[in-house]
N, C-alpha and C positions, 0 to 999 in steps of 0.2 A: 491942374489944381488939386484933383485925386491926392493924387502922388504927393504934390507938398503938403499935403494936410497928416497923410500917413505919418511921411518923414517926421512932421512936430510932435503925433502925437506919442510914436514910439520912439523918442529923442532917447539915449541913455540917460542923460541928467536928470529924466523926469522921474524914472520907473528903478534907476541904479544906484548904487552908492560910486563916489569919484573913484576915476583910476580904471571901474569897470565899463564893459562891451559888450552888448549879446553876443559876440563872439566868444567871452568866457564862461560863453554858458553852453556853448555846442556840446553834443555828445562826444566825446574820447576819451582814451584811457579805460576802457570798459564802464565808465560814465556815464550817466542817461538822467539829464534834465528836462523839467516840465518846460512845454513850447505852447505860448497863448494858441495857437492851430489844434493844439489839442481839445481846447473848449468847445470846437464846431462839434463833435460829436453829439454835446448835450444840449441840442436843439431836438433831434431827432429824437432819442432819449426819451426826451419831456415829454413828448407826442406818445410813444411808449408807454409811458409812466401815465395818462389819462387814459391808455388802452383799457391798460393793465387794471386803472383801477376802476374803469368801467365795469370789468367782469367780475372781479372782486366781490363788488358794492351789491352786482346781481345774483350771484353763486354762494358769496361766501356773509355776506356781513345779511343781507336779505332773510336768509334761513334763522342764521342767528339770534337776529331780532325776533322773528317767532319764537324761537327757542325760548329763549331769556321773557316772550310775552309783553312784548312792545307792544302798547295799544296807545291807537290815537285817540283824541279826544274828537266828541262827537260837534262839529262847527256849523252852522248855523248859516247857510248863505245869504247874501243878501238879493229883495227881490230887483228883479233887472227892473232899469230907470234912467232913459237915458239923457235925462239934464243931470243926474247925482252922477252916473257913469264918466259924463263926461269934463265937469268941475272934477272929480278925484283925478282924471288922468292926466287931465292940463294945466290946475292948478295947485292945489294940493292936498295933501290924504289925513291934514287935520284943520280942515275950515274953522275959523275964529267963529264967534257967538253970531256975531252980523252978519258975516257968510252962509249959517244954517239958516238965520232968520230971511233971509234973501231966496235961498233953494228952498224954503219952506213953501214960498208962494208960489216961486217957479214950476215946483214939479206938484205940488198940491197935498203936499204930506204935512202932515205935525210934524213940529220942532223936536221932538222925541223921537218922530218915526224915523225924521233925517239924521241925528244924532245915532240911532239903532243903528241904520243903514250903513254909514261911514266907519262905525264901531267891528260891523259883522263884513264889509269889503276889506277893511285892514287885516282881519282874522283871517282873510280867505289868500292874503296873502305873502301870509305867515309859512315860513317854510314847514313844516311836517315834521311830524315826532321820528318817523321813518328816516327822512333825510337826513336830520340829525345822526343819528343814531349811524347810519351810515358811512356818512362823512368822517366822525369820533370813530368807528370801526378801523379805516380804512387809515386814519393819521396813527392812533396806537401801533398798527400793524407797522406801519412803515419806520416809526422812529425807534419802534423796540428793537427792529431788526438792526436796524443804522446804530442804535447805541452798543448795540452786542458787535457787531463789525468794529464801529469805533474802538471802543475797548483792545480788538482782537488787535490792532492795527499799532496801537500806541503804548500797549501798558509794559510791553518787553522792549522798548525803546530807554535808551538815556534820559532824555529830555520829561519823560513821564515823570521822572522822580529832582532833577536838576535843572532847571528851566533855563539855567545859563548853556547847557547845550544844545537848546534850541538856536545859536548864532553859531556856535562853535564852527569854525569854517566857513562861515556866509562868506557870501554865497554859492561858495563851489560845495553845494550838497549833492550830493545823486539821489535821484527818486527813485522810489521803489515801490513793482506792480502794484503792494497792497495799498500805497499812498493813491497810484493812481485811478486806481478805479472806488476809492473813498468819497475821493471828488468828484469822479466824474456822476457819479449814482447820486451823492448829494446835493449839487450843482443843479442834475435835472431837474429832481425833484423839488426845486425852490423854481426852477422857470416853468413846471408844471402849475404848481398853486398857485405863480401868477398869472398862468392863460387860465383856470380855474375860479380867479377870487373872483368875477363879476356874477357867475353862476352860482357859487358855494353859499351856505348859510352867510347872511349877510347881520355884521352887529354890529352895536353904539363905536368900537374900534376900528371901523373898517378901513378908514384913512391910516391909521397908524400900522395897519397889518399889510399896506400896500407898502408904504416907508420900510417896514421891518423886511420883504420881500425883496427888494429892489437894493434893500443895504447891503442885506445877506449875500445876494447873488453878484453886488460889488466887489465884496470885502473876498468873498469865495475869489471869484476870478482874477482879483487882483494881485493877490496871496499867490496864486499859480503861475501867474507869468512872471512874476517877481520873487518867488521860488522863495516865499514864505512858508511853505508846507508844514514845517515843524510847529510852528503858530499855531497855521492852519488845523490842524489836525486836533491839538486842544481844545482850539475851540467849537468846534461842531461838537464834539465828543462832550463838552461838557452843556450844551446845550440843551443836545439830546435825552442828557441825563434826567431831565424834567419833564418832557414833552411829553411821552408816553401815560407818563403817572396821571395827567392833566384829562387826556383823551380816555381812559379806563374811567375815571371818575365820572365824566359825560356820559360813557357807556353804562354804566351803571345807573346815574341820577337816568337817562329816558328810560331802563328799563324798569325804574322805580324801586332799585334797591338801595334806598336815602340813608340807612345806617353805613352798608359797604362804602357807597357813594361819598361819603363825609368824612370816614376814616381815611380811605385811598386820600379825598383832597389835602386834609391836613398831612400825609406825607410827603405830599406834592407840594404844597406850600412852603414845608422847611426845605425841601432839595432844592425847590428853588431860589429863596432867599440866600441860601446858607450858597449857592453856585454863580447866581447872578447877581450877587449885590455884597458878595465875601470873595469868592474866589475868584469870579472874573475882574473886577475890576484893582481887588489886592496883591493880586498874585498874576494873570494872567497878562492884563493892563502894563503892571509895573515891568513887565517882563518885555514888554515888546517898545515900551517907552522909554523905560531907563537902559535896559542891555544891550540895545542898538550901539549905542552914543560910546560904549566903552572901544567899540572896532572902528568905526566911522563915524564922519562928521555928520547931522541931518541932512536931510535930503528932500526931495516933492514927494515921492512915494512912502517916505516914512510919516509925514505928515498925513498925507491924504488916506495911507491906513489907520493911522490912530486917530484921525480925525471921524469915521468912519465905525471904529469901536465908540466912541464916546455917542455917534445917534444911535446904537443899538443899546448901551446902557442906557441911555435916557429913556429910551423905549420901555428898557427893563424895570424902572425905576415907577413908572407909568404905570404898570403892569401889575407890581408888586404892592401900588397902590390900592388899585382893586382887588387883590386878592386877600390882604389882609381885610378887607370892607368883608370879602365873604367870612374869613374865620372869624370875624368878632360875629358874625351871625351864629355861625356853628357853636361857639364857646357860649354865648349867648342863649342857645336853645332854640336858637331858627331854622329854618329846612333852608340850606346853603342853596344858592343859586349864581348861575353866571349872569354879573355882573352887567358884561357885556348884552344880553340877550333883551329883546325885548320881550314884556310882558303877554301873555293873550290877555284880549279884552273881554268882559261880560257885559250881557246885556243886564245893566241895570234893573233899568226900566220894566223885564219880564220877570228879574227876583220879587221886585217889590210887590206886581201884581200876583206872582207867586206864592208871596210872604203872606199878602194879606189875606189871603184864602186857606193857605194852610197851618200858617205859622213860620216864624223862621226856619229856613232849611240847610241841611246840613250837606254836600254831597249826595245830594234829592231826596235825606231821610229828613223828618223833622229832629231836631234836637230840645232837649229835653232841659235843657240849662239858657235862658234868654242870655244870659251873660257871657257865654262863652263864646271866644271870637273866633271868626272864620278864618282860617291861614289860607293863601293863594299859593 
């Protein structure tokens, strides 16, 4: 049953244009094409690649963040209670009005204490200015490197500048080492951050960044054994082109440099616009949609890759939603924030007891203007 399941999934029909055989794809001729057997490697890789960025995150991004003067904010725990303990673990970590007034009497606290309470456990279980900071460390690092390879990989190529010889010859292209180890390094690196995302900072996008992961690592593999590379290779590289800019910006906002922070984002905003919503889908799109068709008739695997680009535009399109949300803040005169992130909570409840003793306060000074509003 093995065996015939193999056989359908790697039918030719599925994965080739008519006429063609994995057999025209064997190495000869001093030829050397990409073989799906090559993707086992970036299993192990991946494992590498959480090593790697283990020590990183403690040698390198750790010290860093001292450097740069990462400070967390000082959090408030909540006291242990365990009818509140155990409502937040089993049912959920924003009880409705009825629900506090129900654990109100249960555990013996005021409606405010319990409100506090669930307010100051949710904070506690907020990831850390550190972990941020680290994680944003550790993805800059990796996709600056990957865009500077990328670059190194494709921009003396043909196809870089004529997108119609990205076919030219399909599919008897021969790969070449720097093609192969492009992919193999960025392949892992996407099945890294998905053994990763259940751990990593967790945000409003989290679903959509498992869809984006599981595309990627699709569209990556699929592109390989179906000896799309020339595609392939554009588009990581233009991807990449944004990434980095995104991750420096975070690194900045936790280290609380909000002018640097703001400029970097607004350049990161246009490279990305102007890549994922101009040139991927005007140029690179058209390129793998329309240029196919000129050499051969469609096929399942021309389908099922451009079917495949269009979840990751929509993705993109998502994305660029929120991002423009933050620059109209920036243009605006707001201290820019990821969108995605959730907020920390305050305890109400100890400002106002605060307030009414010392006056409104400001970042624990009193201020001096009642009208002036407090920015979070």
């Amino acid at each position: 049953m093995f065996q015939t399941l193999y056989s359908y999934f790697w039918w030719e029909r599925l994965w080739l244009p008519a006429n063609l055989t994995w057999a025209d794809l064997e190495d000869r001729d001093g030829r050397v094409y990409a073989k799906a057997s090559d993707l086992y490697i970036t299993l192990p890789l991946a494992f590498l690649f959480l090593v790697v960025r283990h020590l990183f995150e403690t040698y390198v991004a750790t010290p860093l963040a001292r450097l740069l003067n990462v400070k967390e904010k000082i959090r408030l725990k909540a006291t242990p209670n365990a009818v509140l303990e155990k409502f937040y673990a089993a049912t959920t970590k924003h009880p409705k009005q009825t629900d506090v007034e129900m654990l109100s009497k249960k555990s013996g606290c005021t409606v405010r204490q319990v409100e506090r309470w669930f307010r100051r456990r949710r904070n506690q279980d907020r990831p850390s200015l550190l972990k941020k900071f680290r994680e944003a460390s550790w993805r800059f690092t990796f996709y600056l490197i990957a865009f500077i390879a990328g670059m190194a990989v494709i921009v003396d190529k043909p196809w870089f500048y004529d997108l119609r010889e990205v076919w030219k010859g399909y599919p008897i292209q021969s790969m070449l080492p720097s093609q192969y180890w492009y992919y193999m390094i960025e392949l892992s690196f996407y099945w890294s951050l998905l053994f990763s995302i259940a751990s990593d900072v967790k945000r409003k996008d989290f679903k959509e960044q498992i869809i984006h992961h599981v595309a990627t690592i699709i569209l990556i593999s699929f592109s390989w054994f179906a000896n799309y590379i020339r595609a392939g290779t554009l588009i990581m590289a233009l991807h990449d082109s944004a990434d980095y800019l995104l991750e420096s910006a975070k690194m900045f906002n936790y280290a609380g440099w909000r002018n640097t922070c703001n400029n970097i984002f607004i350049v990161f905003a246009a490279v990305f616009i102007i890549t994922r919503l101009v040139i991927l889908p005007f140029w690179i799109m058209h390129c793998t949609v329309v240029y196919p068709l000129d050499l051969y008739p469609a096929f399942f695997g021309y389908y099922f890759f451009n079917f495949m680009m269009v979840v990751l535009q929509s993705l993109h399109i998502f994305w660029a939603y929120l991002i423009i949300r933050m620059a109209q803040k920036f243009i605006t005169g707001k201290v820019v924030e990821d969108e995605r992130s959730d907020r920390e909570e305050t305890d109400d409840t100890e400002e106002e007891d605060e307030a009414a003793k010392n006056g409104p306060l400001s970042n624990g000074h009193p201020v001096l203007n009642n009208n002036h509003r407090k920015t979070d």
